[in-house]
Residue frames as a rotation matrix with the C-alpha (Angstrom) as fourth column:
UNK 1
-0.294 -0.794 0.531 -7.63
-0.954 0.277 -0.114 -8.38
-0.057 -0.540 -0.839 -11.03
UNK 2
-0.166 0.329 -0.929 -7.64
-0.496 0.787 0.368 -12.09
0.852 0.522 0.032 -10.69
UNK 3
0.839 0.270 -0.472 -8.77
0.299 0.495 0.815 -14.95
0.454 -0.826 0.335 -8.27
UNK 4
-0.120 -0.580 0.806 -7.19
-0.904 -0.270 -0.330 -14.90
0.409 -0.768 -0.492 -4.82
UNK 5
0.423 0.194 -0.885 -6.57
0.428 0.818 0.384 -18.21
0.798 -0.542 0.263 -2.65
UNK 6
0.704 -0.416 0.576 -5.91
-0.599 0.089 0.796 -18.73
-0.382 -0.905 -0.186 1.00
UNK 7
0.211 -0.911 -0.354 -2.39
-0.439 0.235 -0.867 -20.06
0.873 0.338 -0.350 1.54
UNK 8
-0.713 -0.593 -0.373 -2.02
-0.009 0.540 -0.842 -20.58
0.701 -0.597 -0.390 4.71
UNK 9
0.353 0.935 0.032 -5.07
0.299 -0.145 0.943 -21.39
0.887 -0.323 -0.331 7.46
UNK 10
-0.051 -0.825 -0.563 -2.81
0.994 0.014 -0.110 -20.18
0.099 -0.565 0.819 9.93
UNK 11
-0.425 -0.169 -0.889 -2.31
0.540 -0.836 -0.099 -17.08
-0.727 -0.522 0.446 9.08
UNK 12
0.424 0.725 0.543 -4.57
0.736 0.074 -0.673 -16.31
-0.528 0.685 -0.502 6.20
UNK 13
-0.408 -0.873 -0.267 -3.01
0.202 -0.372 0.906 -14.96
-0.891 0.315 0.328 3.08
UNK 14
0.696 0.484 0.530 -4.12
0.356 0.408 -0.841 -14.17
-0.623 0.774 0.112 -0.40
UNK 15
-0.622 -0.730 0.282 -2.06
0.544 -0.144 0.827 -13.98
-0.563 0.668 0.487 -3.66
UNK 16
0.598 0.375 -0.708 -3.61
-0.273 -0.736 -0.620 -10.61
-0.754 0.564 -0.337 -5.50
UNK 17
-0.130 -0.325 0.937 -2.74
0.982 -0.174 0.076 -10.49
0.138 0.930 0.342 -9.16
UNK 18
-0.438 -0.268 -0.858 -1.27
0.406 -0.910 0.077 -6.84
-0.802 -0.315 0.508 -9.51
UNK 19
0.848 0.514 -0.127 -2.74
0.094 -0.382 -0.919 -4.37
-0.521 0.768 -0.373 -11.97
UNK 20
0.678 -0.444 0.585 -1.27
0.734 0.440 -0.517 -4.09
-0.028 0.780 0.625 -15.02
UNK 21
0.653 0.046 0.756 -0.31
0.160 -0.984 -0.078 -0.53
0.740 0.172 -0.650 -14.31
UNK 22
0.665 -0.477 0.575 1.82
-0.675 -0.053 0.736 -1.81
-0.320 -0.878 -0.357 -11.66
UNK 23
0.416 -0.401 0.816 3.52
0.506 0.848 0.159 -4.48
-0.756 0.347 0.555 -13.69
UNK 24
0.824 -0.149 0.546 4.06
0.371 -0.586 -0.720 -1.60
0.428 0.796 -0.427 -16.54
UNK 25
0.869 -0.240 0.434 6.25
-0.434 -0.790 0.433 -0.01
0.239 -0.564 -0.790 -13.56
UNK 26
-0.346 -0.938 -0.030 8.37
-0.744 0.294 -0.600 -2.95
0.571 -0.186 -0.800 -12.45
UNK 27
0.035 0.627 0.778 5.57
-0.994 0.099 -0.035 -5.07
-0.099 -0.773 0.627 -10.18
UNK 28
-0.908 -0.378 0.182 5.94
-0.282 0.872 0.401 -8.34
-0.310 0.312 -0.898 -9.84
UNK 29
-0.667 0.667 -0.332 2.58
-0.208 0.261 0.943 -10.43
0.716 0.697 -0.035 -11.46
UNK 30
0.315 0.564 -0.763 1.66
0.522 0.569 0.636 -11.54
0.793 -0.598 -0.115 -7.93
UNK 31
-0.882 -0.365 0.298 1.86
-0.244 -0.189 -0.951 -10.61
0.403 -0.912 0.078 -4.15
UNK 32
0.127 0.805 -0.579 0.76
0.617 0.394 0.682 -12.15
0.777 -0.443 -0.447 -1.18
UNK 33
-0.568 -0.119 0.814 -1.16
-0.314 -0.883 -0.348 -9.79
0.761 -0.454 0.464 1.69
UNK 34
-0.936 0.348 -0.046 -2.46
0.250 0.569 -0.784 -10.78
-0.247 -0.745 -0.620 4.84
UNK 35
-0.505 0.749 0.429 -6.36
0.727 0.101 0.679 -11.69
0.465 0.655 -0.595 3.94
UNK 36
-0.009 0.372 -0.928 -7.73
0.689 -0.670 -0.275 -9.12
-0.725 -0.642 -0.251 6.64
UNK 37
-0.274 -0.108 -0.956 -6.42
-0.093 -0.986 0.138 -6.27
-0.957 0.127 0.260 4.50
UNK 38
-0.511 0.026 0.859 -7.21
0.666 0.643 0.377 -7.80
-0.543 0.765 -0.347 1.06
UNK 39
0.301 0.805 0.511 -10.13
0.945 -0.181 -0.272 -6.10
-0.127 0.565 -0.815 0.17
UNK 40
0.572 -0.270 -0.774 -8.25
0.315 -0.799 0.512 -2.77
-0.757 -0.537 -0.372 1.23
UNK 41
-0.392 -0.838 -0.380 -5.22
-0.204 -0.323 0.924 -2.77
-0.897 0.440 -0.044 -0.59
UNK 42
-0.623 -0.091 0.777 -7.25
0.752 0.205 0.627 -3.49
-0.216 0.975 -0.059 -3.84
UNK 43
0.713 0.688 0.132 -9.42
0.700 -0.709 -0.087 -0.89
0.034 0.154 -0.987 -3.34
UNK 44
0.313 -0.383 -0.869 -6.51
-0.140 -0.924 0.357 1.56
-0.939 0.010 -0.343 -3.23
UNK 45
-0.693 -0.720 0.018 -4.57
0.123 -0.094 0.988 -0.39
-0.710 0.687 0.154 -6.62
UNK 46
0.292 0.766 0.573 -8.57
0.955 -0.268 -0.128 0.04
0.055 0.585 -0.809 -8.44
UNK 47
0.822 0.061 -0.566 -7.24
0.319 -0.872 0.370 3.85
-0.471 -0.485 -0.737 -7.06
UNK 48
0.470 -0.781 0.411 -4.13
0.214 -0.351 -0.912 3.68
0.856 0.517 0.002 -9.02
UNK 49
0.410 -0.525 0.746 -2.54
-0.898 -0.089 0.431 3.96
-0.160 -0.846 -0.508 -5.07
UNK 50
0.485 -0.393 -0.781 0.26
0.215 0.919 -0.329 1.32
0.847 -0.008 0.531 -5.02
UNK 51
0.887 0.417 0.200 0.87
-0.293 0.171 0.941 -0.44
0.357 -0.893 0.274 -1.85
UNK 52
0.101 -0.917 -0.387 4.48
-0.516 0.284 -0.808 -0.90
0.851 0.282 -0.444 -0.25
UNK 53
-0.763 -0.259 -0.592 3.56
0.121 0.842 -0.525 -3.00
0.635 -0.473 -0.611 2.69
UNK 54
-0.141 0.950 0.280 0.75
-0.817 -0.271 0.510 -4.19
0.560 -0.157 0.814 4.85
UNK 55
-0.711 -0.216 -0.670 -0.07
0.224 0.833 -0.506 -6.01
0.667 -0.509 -0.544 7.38
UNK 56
0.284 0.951 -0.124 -3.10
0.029 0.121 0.992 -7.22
0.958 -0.286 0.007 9.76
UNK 57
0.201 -0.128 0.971 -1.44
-0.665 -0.746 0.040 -6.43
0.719 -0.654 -0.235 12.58
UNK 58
-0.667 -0.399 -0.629 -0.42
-0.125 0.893 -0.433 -9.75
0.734 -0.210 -0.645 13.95
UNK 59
-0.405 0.746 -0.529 -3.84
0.484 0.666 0.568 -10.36
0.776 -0.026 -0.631 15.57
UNK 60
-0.334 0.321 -0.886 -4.37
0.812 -0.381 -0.443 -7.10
-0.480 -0.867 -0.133 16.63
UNK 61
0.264 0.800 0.538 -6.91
0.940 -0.087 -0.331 -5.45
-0.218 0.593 -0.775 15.27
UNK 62
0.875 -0.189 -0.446 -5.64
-0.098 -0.971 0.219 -1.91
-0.474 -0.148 -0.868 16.53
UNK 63
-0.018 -0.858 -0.513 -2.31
-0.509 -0.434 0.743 -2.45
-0.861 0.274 -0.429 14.47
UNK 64
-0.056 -0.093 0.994 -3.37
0.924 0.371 0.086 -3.47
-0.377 0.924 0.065 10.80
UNK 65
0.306 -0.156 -0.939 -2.15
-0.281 -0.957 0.068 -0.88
-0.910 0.243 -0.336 8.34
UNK 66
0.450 -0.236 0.861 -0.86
0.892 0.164 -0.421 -0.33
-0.042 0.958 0.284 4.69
UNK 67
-0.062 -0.648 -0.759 2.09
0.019 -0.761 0.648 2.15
-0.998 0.025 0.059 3.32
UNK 68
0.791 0.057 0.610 1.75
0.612 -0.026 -0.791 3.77
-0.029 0.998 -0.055 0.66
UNK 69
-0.302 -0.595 0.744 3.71
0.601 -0.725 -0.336 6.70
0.740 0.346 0.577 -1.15
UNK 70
-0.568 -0.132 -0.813 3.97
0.728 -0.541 -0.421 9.87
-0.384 -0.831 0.403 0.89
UNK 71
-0.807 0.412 -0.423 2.09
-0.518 -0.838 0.174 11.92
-0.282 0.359 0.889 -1.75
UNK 72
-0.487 0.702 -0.519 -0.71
-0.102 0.544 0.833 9.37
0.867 0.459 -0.193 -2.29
UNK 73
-0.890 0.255 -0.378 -1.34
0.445 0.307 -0.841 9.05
-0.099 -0.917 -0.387 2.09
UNK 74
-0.764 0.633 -0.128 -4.66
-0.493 -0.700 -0.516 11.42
-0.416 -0.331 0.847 1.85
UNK 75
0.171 0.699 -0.695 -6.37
-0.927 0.353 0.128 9.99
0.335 0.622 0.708 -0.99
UNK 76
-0.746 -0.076 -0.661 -5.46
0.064 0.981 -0.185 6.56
0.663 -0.181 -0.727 0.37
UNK 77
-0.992 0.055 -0.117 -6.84
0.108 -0.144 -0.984 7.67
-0.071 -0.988 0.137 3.43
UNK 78
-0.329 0.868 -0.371 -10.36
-0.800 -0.465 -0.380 8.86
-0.502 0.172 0.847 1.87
UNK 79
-0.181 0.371 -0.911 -10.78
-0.628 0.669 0.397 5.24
0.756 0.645 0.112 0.55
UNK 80
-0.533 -0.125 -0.837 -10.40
0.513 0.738 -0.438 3.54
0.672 -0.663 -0.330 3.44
UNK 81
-0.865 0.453 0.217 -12.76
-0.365 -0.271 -0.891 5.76
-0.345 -0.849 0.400 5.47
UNK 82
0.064 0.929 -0.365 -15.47
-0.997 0.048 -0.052 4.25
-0.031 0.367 0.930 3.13
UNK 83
-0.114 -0.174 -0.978 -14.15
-0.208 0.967 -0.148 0.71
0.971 0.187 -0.146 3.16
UNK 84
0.355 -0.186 -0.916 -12.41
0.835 0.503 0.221 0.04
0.420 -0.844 0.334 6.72
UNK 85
0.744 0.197 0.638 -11.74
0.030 -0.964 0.264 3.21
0.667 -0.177 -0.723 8.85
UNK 86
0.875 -0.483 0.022 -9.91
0.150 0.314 0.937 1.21
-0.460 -0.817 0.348 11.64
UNK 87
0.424 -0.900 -0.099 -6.93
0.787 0.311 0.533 0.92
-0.449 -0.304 0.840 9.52
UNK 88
0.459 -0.385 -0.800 -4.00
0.187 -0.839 0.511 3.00
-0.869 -0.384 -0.313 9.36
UNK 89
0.941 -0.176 0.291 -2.20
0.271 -0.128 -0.954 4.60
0.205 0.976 -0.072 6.82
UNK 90
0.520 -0.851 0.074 1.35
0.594 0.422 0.685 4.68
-0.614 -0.312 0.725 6.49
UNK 91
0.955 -0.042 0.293 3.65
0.291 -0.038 -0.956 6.83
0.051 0.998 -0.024 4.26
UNK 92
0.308 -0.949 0.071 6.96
0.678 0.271 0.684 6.61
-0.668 -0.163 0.726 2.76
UNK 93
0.878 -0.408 -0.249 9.11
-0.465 -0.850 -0.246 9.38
-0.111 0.332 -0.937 2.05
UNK 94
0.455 -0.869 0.192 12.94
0.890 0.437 -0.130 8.59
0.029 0.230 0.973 0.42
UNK 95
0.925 -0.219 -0.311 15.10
-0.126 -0.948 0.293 11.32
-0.359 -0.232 -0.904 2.03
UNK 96
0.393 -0.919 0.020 18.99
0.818 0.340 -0.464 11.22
0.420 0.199 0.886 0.73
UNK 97
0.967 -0.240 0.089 21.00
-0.255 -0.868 0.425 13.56
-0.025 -0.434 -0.901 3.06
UNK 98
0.298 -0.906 -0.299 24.75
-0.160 0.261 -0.952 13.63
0.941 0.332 -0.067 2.17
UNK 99
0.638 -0.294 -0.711 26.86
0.723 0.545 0.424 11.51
0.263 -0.786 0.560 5.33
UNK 100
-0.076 -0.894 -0.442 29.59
0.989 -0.123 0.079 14.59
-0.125 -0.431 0.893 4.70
UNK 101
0.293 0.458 -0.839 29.28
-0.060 -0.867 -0.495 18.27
-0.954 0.195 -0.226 5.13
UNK 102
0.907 0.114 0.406 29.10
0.415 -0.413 -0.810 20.09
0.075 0.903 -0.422 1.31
């Protein structure tokens, strides 16, 4: 991956360069993540785990998390008990249920 800057001293940001493997998919080249979780969410995309949202928890420690896929939440989970334990894992499931009976 490449360098990362703060953006804002506010609220501390960094701009990750995505892995290529995530740019092969459709990723944009960049995304910024709140800097708390930084080190996190690249340790899952070294994991080949891509991240669909994250956040330090708006200065509460007890609500910083990351979402991942719904079939990737365990192994996400076993990285982050060796990194940062505190935070949570998320996962997203796409259900499509029809609006009218069959």
């Amino acid at each position: 991956m490449g360098t990362s800057s703060i953006i804002s001293p506010k609220t501390p940001q960094e701009i990750l360069d995505t892995p290529q493997w995530a740019r092969d998919g459709g990723a944009q080249d960049s995304i910024c993540v709140d800097a708390c979780i930084a080190d996190a969410v690249k340790a899952l995309w070294r994991a080949k785990i891509w991240t669909l949202g994250s956040c330090c928890g708006h200065n509460n420690p007890d609500l910083r998390g990351i979402i991942v896929e719904k079939g990737d939440r365990i192994a996400a989970m076993a990285i982050l008990k060796g990194i940062d334990p505190s935070i949570k894992i998320g996962a997203w499931e796409l259900i499509w249920t029809p609006t009218a009976p069959a």
